[in-house]
N, CA, C and O atoms as a GROMACS GRO file, in nm:
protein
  444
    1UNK      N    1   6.839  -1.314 -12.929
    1UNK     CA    2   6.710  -1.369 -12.894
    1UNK      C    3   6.598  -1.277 -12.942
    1UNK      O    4   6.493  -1.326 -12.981
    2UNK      N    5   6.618  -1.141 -12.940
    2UNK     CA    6   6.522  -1.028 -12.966
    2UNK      C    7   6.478  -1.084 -13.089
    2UNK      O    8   6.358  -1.104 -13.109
    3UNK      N    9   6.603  -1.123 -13.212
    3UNK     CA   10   6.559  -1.104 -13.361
    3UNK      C   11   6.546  -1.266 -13.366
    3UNK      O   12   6.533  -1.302 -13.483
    4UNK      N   13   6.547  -1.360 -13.289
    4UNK     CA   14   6.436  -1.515 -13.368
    4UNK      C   15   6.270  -1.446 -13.310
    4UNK      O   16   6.164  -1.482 -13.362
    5UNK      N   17   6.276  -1.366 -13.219
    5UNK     CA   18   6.127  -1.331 -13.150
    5UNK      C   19   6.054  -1.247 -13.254
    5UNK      O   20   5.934  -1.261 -13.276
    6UNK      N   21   6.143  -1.146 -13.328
    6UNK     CA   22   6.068  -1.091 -13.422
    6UNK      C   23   6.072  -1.162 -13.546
    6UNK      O   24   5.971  -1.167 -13.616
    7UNK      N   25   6.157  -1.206 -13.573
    7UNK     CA   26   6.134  -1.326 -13.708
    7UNK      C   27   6.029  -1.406 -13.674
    7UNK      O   28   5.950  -1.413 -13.768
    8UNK      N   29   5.985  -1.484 -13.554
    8UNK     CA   30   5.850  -1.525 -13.524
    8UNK      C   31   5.713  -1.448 -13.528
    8UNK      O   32   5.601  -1.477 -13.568
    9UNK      N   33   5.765  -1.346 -13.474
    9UNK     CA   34   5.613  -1.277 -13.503
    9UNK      C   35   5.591  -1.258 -13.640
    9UNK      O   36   5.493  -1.305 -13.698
   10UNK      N   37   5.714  -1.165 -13.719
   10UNK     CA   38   5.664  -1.180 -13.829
   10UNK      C   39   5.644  -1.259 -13.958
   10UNK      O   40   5.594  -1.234 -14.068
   11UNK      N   41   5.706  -1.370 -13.897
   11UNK     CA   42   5.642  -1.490 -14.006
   11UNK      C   43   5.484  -1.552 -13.944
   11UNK      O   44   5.422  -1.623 -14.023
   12UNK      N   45   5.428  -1.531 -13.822
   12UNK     CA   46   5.298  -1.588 -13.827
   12UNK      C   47   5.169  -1.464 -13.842
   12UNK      O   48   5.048  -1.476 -13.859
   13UNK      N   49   5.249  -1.358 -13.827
   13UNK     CA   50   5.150  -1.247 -13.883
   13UNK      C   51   5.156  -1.251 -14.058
   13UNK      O   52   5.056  -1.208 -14.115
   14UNK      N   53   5.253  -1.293 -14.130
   14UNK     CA   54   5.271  -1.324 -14.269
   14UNK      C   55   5.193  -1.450 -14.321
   14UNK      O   56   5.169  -1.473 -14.439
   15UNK      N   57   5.158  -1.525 -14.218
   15UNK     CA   58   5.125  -1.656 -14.223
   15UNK      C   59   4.976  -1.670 -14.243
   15UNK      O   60   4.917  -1.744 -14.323
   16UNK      N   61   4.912  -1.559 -14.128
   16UNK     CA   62   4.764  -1.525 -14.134
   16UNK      C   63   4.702  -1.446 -14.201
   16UNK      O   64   4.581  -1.446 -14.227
   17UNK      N   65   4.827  -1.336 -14.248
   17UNK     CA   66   4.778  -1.270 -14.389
   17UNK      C   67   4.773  -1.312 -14.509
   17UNK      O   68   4.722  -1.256 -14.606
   18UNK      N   69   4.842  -1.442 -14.501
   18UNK     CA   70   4.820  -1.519 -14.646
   18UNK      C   71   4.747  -1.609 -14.613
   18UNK      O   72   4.724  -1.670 -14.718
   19UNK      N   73   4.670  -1.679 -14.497
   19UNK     CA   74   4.565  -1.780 -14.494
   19UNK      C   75   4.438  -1.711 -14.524
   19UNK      O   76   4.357  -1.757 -14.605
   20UNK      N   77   4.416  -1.568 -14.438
   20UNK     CA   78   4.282  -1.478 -14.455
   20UNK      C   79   4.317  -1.440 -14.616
   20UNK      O   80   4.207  -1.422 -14.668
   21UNK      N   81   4.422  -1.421 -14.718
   21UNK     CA   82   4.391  -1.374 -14.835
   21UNK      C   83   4.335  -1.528 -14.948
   21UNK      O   84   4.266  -1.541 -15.049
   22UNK      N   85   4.411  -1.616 -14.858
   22UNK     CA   86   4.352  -1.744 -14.963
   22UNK      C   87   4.200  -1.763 -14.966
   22UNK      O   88   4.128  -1.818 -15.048
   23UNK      N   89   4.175  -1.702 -14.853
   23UNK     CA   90   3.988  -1.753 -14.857
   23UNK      C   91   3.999  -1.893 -14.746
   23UNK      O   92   3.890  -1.950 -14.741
   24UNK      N   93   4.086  -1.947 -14.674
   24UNK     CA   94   4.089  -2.083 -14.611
   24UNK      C   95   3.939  -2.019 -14.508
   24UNK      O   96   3.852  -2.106 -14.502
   25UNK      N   97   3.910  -1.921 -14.452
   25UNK     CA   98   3.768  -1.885 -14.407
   25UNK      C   99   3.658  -1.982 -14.410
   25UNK      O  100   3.594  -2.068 -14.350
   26UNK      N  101   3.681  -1.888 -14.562
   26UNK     CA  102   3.514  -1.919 -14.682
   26UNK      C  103   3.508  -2.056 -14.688
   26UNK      O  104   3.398  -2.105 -14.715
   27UNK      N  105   3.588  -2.119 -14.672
   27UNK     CA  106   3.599  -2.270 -14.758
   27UNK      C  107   3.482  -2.333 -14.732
   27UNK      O  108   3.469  -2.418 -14.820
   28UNK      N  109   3.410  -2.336 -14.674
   28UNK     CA  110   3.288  -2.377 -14.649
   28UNK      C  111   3.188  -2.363 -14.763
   28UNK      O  112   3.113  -2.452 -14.803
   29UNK      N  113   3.198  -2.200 -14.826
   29UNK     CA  114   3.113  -2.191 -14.900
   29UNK      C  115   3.157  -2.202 -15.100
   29UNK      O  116   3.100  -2.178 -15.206
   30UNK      N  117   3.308  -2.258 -15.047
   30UNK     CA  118   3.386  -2.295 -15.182
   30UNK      C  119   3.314  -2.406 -15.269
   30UNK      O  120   3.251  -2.507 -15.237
   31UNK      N  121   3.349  -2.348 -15.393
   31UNK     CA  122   3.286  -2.430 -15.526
   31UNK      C  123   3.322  -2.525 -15.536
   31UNK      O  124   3.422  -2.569 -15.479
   32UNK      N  125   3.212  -2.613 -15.648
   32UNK     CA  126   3.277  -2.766 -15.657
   32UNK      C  127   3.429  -2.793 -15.736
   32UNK      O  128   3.489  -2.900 -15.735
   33UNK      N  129   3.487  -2.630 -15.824
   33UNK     CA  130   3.588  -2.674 -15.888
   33UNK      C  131   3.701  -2.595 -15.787
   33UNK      O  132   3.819  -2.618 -15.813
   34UNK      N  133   3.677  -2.519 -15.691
   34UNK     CA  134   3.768  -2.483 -15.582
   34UNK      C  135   3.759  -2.551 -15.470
   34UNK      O  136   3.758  -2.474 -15.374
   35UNK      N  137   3.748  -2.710 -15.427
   35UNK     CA  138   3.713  -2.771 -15.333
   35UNK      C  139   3.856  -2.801 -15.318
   35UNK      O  140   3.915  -2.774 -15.213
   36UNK      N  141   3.927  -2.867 -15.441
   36UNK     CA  142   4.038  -2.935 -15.390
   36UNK      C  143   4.154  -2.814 -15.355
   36UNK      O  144   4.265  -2.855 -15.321
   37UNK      N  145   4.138  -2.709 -15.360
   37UNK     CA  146   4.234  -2.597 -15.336
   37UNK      C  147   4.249  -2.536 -15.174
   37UNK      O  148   4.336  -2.482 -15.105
   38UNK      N  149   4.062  -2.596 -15.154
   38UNK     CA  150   4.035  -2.559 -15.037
   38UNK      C  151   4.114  -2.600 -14.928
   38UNK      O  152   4.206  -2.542 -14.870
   39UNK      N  153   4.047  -2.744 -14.906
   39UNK     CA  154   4.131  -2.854 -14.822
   39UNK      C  155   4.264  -2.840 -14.821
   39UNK      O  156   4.338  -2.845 -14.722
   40UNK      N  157   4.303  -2.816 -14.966
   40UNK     CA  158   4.473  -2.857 -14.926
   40UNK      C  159   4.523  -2.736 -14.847
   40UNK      O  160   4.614  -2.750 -14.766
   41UNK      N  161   4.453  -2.595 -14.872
   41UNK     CA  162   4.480  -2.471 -14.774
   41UNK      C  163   4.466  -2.516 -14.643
   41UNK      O  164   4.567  -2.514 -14.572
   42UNK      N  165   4.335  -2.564 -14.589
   42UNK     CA  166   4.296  -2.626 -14.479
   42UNK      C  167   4.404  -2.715 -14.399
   42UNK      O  168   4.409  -2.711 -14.276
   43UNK      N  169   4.499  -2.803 -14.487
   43UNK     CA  170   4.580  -2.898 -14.430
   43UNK      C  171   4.674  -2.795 -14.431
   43UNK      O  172   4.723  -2.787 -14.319
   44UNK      N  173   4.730  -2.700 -14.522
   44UNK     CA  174   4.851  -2.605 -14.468
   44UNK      C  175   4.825  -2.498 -14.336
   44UNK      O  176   4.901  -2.443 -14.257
   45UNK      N  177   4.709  -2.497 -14.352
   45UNK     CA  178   4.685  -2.398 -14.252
   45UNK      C  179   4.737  -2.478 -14.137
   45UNK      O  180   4.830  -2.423 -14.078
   46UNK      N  181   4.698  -2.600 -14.087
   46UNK     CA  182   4.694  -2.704 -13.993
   46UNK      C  183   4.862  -2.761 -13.965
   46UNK      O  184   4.903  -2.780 -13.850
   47UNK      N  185   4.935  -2.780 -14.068
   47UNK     CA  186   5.098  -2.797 -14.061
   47UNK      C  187   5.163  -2.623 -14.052
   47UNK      O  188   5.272  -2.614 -13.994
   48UNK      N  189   5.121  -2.530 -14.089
   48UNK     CA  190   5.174  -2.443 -13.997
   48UNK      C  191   5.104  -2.376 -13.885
   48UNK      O  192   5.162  -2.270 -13.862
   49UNK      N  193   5.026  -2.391 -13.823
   49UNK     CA  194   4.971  -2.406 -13.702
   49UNK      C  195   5.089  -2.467 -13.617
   49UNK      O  196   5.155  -2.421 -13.523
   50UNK      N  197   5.090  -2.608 -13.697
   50UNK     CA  198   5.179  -2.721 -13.584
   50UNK      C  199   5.334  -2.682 -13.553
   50UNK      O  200   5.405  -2.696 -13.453
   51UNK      N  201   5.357  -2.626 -13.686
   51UNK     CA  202   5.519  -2.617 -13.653
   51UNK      C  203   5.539  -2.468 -13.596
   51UNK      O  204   5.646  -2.449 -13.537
   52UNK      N  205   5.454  -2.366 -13.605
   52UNK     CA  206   5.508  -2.231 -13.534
   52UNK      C  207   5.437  -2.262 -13.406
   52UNK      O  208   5.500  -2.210 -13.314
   53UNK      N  209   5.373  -2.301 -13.380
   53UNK     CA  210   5.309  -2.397 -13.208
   53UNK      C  211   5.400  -2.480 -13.131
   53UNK      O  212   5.393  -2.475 -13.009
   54UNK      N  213   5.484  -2.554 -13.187
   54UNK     CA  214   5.591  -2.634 -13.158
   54UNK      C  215   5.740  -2.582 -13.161
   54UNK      O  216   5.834  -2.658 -13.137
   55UNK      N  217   5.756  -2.441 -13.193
   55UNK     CA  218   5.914  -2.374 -13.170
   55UNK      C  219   5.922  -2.331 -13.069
   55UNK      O  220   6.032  -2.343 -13.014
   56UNK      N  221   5.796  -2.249 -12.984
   56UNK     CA  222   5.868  -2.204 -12.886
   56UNK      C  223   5.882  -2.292 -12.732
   56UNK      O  224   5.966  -2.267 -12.645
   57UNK      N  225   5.767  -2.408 -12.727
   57UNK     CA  226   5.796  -2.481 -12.661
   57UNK      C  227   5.947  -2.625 -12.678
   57UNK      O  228   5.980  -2.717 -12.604
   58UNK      N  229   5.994  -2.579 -12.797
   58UNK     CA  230   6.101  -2.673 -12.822
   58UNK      C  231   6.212  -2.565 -12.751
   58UNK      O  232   6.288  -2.620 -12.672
   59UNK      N  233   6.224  -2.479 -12.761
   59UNK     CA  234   6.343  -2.342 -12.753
   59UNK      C  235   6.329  -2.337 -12.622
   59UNK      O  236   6.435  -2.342 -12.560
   60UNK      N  237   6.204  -2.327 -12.543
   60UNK     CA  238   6.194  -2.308 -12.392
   60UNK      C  239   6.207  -2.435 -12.327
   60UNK      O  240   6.272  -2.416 -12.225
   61UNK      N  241   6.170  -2.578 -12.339
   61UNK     CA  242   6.251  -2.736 -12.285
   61UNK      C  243   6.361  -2.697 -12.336
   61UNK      O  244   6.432  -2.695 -12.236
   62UNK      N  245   6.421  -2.668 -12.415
   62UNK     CA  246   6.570  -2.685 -12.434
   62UNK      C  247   6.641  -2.579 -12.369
   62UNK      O  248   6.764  -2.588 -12.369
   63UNK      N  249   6.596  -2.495 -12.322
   63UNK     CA  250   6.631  -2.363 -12.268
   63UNK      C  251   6.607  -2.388 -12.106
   63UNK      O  252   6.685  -2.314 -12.046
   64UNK      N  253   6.536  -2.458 -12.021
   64UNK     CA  254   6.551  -2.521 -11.915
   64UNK      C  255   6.636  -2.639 -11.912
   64UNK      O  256   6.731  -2.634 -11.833
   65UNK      N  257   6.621  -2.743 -11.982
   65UNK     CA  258   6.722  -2.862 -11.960
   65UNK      C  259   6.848  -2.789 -11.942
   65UNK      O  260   6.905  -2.813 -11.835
   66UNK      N  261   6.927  -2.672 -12.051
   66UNK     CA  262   7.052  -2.617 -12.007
   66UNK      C  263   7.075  -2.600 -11.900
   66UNK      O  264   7.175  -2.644 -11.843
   67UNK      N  265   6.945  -2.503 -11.825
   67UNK     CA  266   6.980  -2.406 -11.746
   67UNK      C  267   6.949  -2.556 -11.603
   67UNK      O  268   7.012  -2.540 -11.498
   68UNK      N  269   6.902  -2.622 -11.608
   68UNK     CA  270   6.901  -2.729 -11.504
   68UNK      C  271   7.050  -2.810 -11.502
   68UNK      O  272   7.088  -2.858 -11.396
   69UNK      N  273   7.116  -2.820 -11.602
   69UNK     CA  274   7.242  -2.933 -11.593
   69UNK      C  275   7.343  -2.796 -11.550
   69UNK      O  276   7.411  -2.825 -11.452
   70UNK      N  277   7.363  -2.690 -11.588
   70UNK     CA  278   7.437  -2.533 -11.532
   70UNK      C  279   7.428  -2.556 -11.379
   70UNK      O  280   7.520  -2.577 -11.300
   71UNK      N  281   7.281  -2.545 -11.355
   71UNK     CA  282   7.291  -2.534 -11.185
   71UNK      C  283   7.300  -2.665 -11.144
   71UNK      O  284   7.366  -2.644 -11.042
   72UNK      N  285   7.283  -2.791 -11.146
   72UNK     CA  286   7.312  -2.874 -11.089
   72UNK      C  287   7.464  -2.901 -11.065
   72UNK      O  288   7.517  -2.940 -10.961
   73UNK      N  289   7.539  -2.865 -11.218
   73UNK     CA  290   7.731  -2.867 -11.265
   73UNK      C  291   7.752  -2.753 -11.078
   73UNK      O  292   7.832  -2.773 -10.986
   74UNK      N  293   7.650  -2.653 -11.091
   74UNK     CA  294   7.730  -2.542 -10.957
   74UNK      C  295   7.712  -2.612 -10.814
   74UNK      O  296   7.792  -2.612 -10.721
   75UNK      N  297   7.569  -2.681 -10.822
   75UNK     CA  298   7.550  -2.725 -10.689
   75UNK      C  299   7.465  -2.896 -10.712
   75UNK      O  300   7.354  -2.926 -10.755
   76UNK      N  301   7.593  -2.985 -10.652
   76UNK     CA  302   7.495  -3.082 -10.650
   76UNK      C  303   7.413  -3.135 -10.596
   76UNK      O  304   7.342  -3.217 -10.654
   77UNK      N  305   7.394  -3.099 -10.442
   77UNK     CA  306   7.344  -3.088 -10.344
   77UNK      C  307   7.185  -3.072 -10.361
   77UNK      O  308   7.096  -3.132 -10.301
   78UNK      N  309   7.177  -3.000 -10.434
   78UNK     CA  310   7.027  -2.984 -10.470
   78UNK      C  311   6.947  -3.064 -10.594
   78UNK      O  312   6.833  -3.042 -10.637
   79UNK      N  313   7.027  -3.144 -10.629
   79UNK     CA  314   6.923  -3.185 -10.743
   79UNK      C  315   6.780  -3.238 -10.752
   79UNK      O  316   6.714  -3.222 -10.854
   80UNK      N  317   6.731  -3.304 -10.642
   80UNK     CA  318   6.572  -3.304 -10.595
   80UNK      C  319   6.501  -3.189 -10.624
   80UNK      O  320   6.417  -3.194 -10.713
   81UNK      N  321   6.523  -3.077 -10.556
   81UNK     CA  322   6.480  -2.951 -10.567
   81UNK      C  323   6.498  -2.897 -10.719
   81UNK      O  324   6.400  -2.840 -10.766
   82UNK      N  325   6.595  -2.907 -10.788
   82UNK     CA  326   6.637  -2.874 -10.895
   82UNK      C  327   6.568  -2.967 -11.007
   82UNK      O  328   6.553  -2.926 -11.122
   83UNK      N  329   6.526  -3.094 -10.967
   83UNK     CA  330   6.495  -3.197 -11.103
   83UNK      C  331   6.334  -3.183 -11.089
   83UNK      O  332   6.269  -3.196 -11.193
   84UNK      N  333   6.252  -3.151 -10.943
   84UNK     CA  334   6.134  -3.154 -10.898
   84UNK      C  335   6.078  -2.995 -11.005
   84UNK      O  336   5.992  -2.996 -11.094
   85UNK      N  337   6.157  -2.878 -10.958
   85UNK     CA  338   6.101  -2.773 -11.044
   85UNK      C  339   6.132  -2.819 -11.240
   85UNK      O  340   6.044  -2.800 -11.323
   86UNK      N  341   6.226  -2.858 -11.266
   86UNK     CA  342   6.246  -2.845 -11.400
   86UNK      C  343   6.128  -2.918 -11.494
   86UNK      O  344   6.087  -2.898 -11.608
   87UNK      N  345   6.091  -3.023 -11.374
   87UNK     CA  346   6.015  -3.142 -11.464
   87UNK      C  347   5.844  -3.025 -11.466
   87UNK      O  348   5.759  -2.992 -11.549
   88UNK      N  349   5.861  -3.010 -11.380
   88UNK     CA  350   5.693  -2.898 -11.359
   88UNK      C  351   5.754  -2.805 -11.464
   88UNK      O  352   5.668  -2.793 -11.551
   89UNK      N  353   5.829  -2.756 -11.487
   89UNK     CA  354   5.838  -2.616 -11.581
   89UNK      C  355   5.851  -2.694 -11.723
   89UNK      O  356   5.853  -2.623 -11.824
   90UNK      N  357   5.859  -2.817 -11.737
   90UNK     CA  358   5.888  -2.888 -11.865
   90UNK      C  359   5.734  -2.886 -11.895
   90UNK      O  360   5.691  -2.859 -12.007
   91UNK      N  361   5.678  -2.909 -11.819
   91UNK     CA  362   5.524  -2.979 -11.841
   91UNK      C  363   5.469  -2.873 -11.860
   91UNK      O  364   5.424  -2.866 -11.974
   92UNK      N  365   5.447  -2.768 -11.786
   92UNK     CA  366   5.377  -2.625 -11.897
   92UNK      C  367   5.459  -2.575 -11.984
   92UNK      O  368   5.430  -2.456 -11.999
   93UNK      N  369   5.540  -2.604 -12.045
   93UNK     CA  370   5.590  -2.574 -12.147
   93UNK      C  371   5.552  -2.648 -12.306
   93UNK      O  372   5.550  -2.603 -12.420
   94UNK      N  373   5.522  -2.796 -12.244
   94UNK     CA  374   5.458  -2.909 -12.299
   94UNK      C  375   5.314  -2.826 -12.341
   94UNK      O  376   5.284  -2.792 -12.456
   95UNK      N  377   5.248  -2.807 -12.241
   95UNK     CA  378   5.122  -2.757 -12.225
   95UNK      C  379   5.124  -2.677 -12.372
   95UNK      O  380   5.083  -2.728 -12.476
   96UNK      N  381   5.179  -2.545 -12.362
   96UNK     CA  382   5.184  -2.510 -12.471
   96UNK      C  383   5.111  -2.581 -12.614
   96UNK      O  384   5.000  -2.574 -12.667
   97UNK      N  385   5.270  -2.669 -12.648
   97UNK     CA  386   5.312  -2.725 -12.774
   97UNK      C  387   5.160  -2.839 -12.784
   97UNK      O  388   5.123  -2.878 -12.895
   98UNK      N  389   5.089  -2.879 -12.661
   98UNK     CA  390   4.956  -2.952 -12.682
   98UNK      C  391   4.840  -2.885 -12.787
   98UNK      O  392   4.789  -2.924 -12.892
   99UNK      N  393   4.822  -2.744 -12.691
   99UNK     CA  394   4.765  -2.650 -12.708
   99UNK      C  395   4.770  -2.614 -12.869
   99UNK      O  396   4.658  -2.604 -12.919
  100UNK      N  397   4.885  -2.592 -12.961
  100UNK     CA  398   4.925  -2.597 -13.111
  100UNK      C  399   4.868  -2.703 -13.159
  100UNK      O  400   4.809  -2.704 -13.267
  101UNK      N  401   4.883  -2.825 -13.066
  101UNK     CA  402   4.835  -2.976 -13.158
  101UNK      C  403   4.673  -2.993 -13.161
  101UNK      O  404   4.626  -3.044 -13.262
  102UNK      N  405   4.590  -2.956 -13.061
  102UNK     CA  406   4.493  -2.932 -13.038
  102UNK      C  407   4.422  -2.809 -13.181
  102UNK      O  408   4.323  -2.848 -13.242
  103UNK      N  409   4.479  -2.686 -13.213
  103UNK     CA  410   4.416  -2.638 -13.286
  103UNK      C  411   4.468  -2.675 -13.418
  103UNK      O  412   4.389  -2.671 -13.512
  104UNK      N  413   4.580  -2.709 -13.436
  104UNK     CA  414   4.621  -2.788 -13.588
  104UNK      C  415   4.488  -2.910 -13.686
  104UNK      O  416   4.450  -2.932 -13.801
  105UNK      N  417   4.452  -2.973 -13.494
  105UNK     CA  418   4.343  -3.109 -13.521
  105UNK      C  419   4.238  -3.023 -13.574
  105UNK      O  420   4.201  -3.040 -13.691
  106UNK      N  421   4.192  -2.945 -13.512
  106UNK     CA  422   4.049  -2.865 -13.516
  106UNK      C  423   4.073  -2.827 -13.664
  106UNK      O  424   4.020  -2.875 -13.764
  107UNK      N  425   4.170  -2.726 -13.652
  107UNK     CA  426   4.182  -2.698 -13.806
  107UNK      C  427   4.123  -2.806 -13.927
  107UNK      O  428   4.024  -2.793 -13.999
  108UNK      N  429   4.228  -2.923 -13.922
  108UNK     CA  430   4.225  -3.007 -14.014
  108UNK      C  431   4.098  -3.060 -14.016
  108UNK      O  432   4.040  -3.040 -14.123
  109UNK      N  433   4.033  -3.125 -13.929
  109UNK     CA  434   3.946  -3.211 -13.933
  109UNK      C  435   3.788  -3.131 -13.929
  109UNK      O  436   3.698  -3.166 -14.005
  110UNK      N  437   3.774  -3.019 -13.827
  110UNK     CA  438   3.662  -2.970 -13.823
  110UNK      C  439   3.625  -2.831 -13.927
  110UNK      O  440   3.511  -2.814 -13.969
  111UNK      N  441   3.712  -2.761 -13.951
  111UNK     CA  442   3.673  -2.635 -14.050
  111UNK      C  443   3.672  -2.644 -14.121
  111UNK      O  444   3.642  -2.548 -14.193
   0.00000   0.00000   0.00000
């Protein structure tokens, strides 16, 4: 688990050192024959936004659903209690992966 955590960090610290070296910034103040280079940076910037925004909330729902069907397999007795917390811990986890979709939009559409 240590080394997908550092393979994450260092692919989105790799990610922002090659968006800040493209100029995706400046694009605002990009030329009429660097316009179309711009945008399309703009839309990559925005699809990897989305997909390193969307791993760790996929890894952590899938990493509760386990750990909810484990303890329910030990005790069935509790599954109210057990289905009541999982669904709340699903939903800020959700929260998250919103949060990615939210600045992907901004990205794309407003900068």
């Amino acid at each position: 688990m240590k080394i997908a955590r550092r393979a994450l960090v260092a692919g989105t610290i790799m990610s922002g050192l090659f968006l800040l070296a493209s100029g995706v910034a400046g694009a605002q103040e990009a030329a009429v024959d660097n316009e179309f280079s711009a945008s399309s940076m703009k839309y990559l910037a925005a699809a990897i936004a989305m997909g390193l925004g969307s791993i760790g909330p996929a890894i952590g729902i899938g990493m509760i659903g386990s750990k909810a069907m484990e303890s329910l397999g030990r005790n069935p007795e509790a599954a109210g209690a057990i289905q009541t917390n999982m669904i709340l811990t699903v939903a800020f986890a959700e929260a998250i992966g919103i949060y990615a979709l939210v600045v992907a939009i901004l990205i794309g559409f407003v900068f």
